[in-house]
N, C-alpha and C positions, 0 to 999 in steps of 0.2 A: 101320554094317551093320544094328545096331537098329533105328535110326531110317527105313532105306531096305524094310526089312519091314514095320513098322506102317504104311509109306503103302500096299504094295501089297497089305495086306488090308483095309485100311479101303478104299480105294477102288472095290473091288466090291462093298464093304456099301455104300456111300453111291450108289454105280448104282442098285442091287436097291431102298434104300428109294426113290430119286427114281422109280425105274419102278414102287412098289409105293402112293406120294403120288399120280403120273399114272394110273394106274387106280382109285385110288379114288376122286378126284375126276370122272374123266371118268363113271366110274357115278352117283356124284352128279347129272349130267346131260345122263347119255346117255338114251336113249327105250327101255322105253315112258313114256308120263306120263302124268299121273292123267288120266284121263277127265272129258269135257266135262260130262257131267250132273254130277258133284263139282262142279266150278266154278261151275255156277247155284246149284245145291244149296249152297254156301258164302255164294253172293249174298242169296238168299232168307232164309236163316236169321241172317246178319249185319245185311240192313235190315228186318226183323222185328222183331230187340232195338231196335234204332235208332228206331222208328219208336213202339214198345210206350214206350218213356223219353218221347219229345219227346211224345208224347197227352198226359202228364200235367199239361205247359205250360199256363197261362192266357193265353188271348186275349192279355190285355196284354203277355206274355213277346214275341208277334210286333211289336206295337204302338208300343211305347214303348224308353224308354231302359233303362227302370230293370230291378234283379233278379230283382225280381215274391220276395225270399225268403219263403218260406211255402206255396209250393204242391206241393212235394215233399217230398220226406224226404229228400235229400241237398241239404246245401246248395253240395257243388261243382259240382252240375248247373247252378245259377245264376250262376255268374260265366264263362261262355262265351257269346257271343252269337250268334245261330242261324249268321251267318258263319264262328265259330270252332268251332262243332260242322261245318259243310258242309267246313272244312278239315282240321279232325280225320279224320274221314271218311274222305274223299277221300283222303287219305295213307296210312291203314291199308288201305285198299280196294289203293291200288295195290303197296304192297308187300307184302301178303298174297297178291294176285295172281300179282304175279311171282316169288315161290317156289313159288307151285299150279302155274305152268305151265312154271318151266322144269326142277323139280328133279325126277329120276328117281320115277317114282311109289311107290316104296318108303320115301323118305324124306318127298316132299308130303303122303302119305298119313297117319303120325304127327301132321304139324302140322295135317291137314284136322280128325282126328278132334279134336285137343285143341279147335281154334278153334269149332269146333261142340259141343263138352259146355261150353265157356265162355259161349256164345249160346244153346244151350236154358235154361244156368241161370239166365242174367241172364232170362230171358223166364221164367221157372219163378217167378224171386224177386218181379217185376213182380205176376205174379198170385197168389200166393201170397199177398202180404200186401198185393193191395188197392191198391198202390201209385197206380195211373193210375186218373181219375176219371170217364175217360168213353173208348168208340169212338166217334166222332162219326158215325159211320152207321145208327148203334141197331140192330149187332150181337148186345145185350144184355151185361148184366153179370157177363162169361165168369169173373170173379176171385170172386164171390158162390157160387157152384159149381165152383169150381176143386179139383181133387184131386191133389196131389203124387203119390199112386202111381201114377192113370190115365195121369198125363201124362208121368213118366219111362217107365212102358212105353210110350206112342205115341213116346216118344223114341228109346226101343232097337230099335222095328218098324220105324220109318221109317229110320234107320241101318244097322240089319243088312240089309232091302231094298236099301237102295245100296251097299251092299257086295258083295250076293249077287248081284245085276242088273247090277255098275258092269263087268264085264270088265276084274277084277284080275288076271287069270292072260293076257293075251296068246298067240296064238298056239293055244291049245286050247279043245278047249269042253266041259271038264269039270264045265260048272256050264251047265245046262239054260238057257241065257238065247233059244235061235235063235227062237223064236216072239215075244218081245218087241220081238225088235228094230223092227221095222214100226210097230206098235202104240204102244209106249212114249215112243217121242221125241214125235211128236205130242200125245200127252195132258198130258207134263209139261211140252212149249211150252206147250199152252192153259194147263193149270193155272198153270206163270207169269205169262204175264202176264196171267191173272185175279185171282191173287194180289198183283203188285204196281200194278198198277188201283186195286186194293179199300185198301192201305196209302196211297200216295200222296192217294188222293179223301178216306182220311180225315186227314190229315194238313193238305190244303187248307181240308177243312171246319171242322177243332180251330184254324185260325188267324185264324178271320172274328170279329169280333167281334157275338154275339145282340144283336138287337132287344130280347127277351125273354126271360124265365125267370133263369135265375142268371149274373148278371153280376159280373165280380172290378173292382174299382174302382182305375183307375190313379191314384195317390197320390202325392205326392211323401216324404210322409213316414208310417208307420205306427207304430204303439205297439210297444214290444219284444213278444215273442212273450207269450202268457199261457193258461193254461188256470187252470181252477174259480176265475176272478176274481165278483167281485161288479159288480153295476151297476142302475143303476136312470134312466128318462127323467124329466126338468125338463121339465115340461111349460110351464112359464112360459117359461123363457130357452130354449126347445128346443132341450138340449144332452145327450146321453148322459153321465151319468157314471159312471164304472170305478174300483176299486178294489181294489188285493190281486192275490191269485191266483199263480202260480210263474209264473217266466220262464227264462231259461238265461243263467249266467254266461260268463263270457270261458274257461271249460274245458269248456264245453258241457254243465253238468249242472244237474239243475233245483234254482231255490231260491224260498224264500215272498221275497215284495214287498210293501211298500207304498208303490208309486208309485200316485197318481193320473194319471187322464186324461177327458178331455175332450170327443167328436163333437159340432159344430154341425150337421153336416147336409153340410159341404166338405172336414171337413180335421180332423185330430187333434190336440190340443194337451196334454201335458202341462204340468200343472199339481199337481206334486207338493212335500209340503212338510217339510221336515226330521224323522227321526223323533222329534222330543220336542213336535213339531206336528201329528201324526197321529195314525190308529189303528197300532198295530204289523202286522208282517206276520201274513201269514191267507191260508185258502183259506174256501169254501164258505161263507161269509159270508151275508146276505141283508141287503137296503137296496129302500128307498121312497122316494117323492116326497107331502111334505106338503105339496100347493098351498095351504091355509089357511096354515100358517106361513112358505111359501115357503124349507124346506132339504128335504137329504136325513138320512135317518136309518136309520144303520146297527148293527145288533145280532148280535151273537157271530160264530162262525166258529171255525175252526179253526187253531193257532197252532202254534208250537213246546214253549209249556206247556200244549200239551192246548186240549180246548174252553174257548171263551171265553164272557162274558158279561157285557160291556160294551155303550155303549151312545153311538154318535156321534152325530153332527150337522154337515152340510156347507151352507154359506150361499152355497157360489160362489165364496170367496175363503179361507176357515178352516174346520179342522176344531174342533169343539168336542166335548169328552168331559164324559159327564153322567154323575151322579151320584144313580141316584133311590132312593129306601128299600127299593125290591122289584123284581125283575127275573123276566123268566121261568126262569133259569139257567143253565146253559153246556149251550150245545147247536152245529150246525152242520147245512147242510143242510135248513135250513126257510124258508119262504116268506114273504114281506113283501108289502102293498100299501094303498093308500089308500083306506079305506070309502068313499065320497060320503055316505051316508044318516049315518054316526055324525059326520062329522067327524075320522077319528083314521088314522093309520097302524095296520095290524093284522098281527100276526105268527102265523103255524102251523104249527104241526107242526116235525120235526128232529129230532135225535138224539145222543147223546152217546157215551160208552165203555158203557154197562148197558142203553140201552133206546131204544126208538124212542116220540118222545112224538104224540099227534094233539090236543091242545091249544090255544087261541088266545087271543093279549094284545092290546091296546090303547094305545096310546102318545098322551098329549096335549102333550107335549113338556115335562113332568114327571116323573110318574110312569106305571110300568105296572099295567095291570089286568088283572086276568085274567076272560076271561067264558065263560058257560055256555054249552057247545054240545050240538049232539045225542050221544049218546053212538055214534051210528052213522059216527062223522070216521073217515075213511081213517088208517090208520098203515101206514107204508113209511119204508125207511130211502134212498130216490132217489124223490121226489116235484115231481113238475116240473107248474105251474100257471100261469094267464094268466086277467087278470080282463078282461069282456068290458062294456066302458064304455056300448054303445049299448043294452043289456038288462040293466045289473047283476047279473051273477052272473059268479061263480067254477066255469071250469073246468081238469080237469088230470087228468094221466094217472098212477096208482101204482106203481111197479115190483112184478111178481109173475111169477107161471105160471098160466094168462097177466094179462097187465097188466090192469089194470081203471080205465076213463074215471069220471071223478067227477064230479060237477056243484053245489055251492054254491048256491043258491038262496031267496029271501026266510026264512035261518037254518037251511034243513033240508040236509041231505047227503044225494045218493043216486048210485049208482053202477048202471053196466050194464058189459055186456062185447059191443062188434058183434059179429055175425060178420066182419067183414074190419076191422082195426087195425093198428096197429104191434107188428111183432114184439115180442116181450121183448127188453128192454135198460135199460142205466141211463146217466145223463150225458145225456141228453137233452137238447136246451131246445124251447122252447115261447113263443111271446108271439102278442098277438091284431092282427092286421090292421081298423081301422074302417073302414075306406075299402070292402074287400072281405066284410067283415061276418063274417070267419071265421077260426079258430085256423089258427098255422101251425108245426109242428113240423121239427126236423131233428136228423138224426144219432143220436151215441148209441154205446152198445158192446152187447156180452153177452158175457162172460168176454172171450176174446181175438180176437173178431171185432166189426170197427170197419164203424157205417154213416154212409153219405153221402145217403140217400132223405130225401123232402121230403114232406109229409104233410098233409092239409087237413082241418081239421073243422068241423061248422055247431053243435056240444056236443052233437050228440045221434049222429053217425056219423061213418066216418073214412075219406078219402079219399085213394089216393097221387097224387103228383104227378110226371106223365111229360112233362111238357110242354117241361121244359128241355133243351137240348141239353146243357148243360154243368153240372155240379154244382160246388161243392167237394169237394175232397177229403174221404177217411174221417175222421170226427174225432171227439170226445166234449167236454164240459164246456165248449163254444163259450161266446160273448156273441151275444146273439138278439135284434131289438128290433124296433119299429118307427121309423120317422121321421118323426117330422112335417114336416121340410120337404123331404123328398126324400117323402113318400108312400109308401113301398113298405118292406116288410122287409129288415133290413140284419142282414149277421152276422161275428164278427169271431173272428179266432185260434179256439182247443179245440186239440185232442192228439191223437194216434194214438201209441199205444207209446211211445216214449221222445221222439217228436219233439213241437215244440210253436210252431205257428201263428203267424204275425201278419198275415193280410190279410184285406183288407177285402171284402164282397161286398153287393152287395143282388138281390132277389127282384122283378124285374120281371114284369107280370103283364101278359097282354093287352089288356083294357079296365078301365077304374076305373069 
């Protein structure tokens, strides 16, 4: 008798929930549904993010096989190939879709707005920090002026608009929209598809590979990533050589090296050698090329026990550590290069834990000496120089407020300030072009804003360089050179925030 009562009140509880399951589901997707401007409106702002990520790509990302790592800050961006992003896509596209259009617009509505505060941020974060290196339409560079607060309220104006405008209330017209109706569809057609016109064109364009200007070099192999490495051009064997500087372990966090490497002018070769055969690890180092002795020679930097003040020697095959009675001291961050007129490697300027020095030594591949200069040398603790071979003298730019150009000259130092230069910043580099008779600077920081601009000077004025479609990315503490047997300026890895570089580029220029 129990058991014949609990069936027959449960069975009218189990009606009431199956009939209370069928209407909530059937609300689920029954009508009305989100309106048709929502769904463009989802369109546009999901191939915007899409579109703002894949600009950041190198030529070669379209080009070649390889992962191109180093030209972004994520490196899961690179193990997708443009086919498995078009399917990625494509699959998020259509099942986003088909919740926008069949689920009752009460519930679509929910998931429209998250998927759009997820696609204004990833486009928020994009420019925000610089991420993408170029629009290839010369748009201009919208992340250089970008402002988080403008841009989340253009984000909240153009949301709350379609919300206000979208006709979410069916059936009444509580919400002044009847004048728009005529008007409005037309203009956010055009605007559509002017809008994705303009993404697309550039899209096509960021995948062509330049004739000119800054070109990423497809490689098969590149040096591990490195920033504030040392390096110095063999102008005999015309090979770049690289030393030191931090790289990223297998947990992704940065540590000192001292691997050696290599540029011929084709291809990378490490060439590193055990460390009880080397200089220990180091940043900010500074090294020459002694064409009378035929090595390189490398003096201090910065280590794990503080500044150094040692004193190397590379022949192409071994490192050799010298040993002379007097040394300039433990410093980092000073400048190196080969006199012509004295015969000797000469080192200047740097800085240690107490002081910035403006000072210069002499190296005969003995002893150092230290010699007299004017007392008017530049002191700066980011002092980035390039000797200019076809006029002998030394020029270079100081870090300050603002920066101040220097110029080295038959022993005297004199400095000016253009009107038009490079912004203030530190990490810079700088080397001279022979071929095109003139300086050529790139990159750099100032506190937490990282530049990618490219900069020409004749040592006495300073000119930007707009001419590339494409840059490298934002970065500081690069390797900057020229090449003898490629001709043109080559640049390799630098930093941005915590990420850190490994590719290759050079600077092609219109006519030689």
């Amino acid at each position: 008798m129990d058991q014949t009562l609990d069936q027959t009140v449960s069975l009218p509880r189990l009606a009431r929930w199956r009939e209370n399951v069928k209407s909530f589901a059937g609300g689920i997707f029954s009508p009305p549904y989100l309106p048709a401007k929502f769904i463009w409106f989802f369109l546009l702002t999901n191939i915007s993010h899409f579109v703002v990520m894949v600009l950041d790509y190198s030529p070669n990302y379209w080009h070649s096989e390889l992962s191109v790592a180093g030209v972004a800050p994520s490196e899961a961006l690179h193990e997708w190939t443009p086919g498995e992003w078009a399917l990625f896509a494509t699959v998020y596209l259509s099942l986003a879709l088909v919740c926008l259009l069949v689920f009752n617009y009460r519930w679509s509505l929910v998931g429209w707005l998250a998927a759009e505060m997820v696609h204004f941020y990833g486009i928020g974060n994009w420019l925000d920090g610089c991420h993408y290196s170029r629009w290839s339409l010369t748009i201009g560079h919208i992340c250089d002026s970008f402002n988080g607060r403008v841009y989340w309220f253009i984000v909240a104006v153009l949301l709350g608009s379609m919300l206000v405008t979208g006709g979410l209330n069916p059936g009444t017209d509580s919400i002044p929209r009847i004048q728009l109706r005529r008007k409005a569809p037309l203009a956010f057609t055009a605007f559509s598809l002017l809008w994705m016109i303009l993404l697309f064109a550039s899209v096509k364009t960021s995948t062509s590979m330049p004739q000119t200007g800054w070109r990423q070099l497809d490689l098969e192999r590149n040096p591990v990533p490195l920033v504030d490495a040392v390096y110095a051009y063999d102008t005999d064997r015309n090979v770049l050589v690289v030393f030191g500087g931090k790289t990223l372990n297998n947990k992704n966090k940065s540590v000192y090296t001292h691997q050696t490497w290599e540029w011929d002018g084709e291809k990378w070769k490490d060439v590193s050698l055990s460390t009880k055969d080397s200089p220990d690890v180091r940043v900010n180092s500074a090294m020459a090329y002694d064409p009378h002795r035929g090595v390189m020679v490398l003096y201090g930097g910065y280590g794990k026990t503080g500044h150094k003040c040692d004193t190397w020697e590379w022949d192409g095959q071994k490192w050799i550590g010298k040993c002379p009675p007097k040394c300039p001291g433990a410093r980092a961050g000073h400048f190196m290069y080969f006199d012509p007129t004295h015969g000797h490697v000469v080192l200047y300027g740097g800085y240690d834990k107490d002081k910035n020095f403006n000072d210069a030594w002499e190296w005969d591949g003995e002893t150092w000496t230290e010699i007299k200069i004017d007392r008017a040398a530049p002191t700066s603790n980011d002092f980035s120089m390039a000797y200019n071979q076809n006029d002998d003298y030394l020029f270079g730019l100081a870090n300050g407020i603002p920066d101040v150009s220097w110029v080295f000259k038959a022993g005297m130092w004199t400095h000016f300030t253009p009107t038009h230069q490079p912004d203030t910043r530190e990490g810079w580099r700088m080397t001279f072009d022979p071929l095109q008779n003139h300086f050529v600077l790139f990159g750099g920081k100032n506190r937490d804003f990282y530049f990618n601009d490219t900069w020409f000077s004749d040592g006495a004025g300073w000119q930007p360089y707009t001419d590339s479609l494409f840059t490298p990315s934002v970065r500081s503490n690069s390797i900057l050179w020229y090449d003898e047997i490629r001709q043109h300026v080559m640049l390799f890895g630098g930093g941005f925030d915590t990420y850190i570089y490994n590719d290759t580029w050079e600077l092609v220029s219109g006519e030689k």
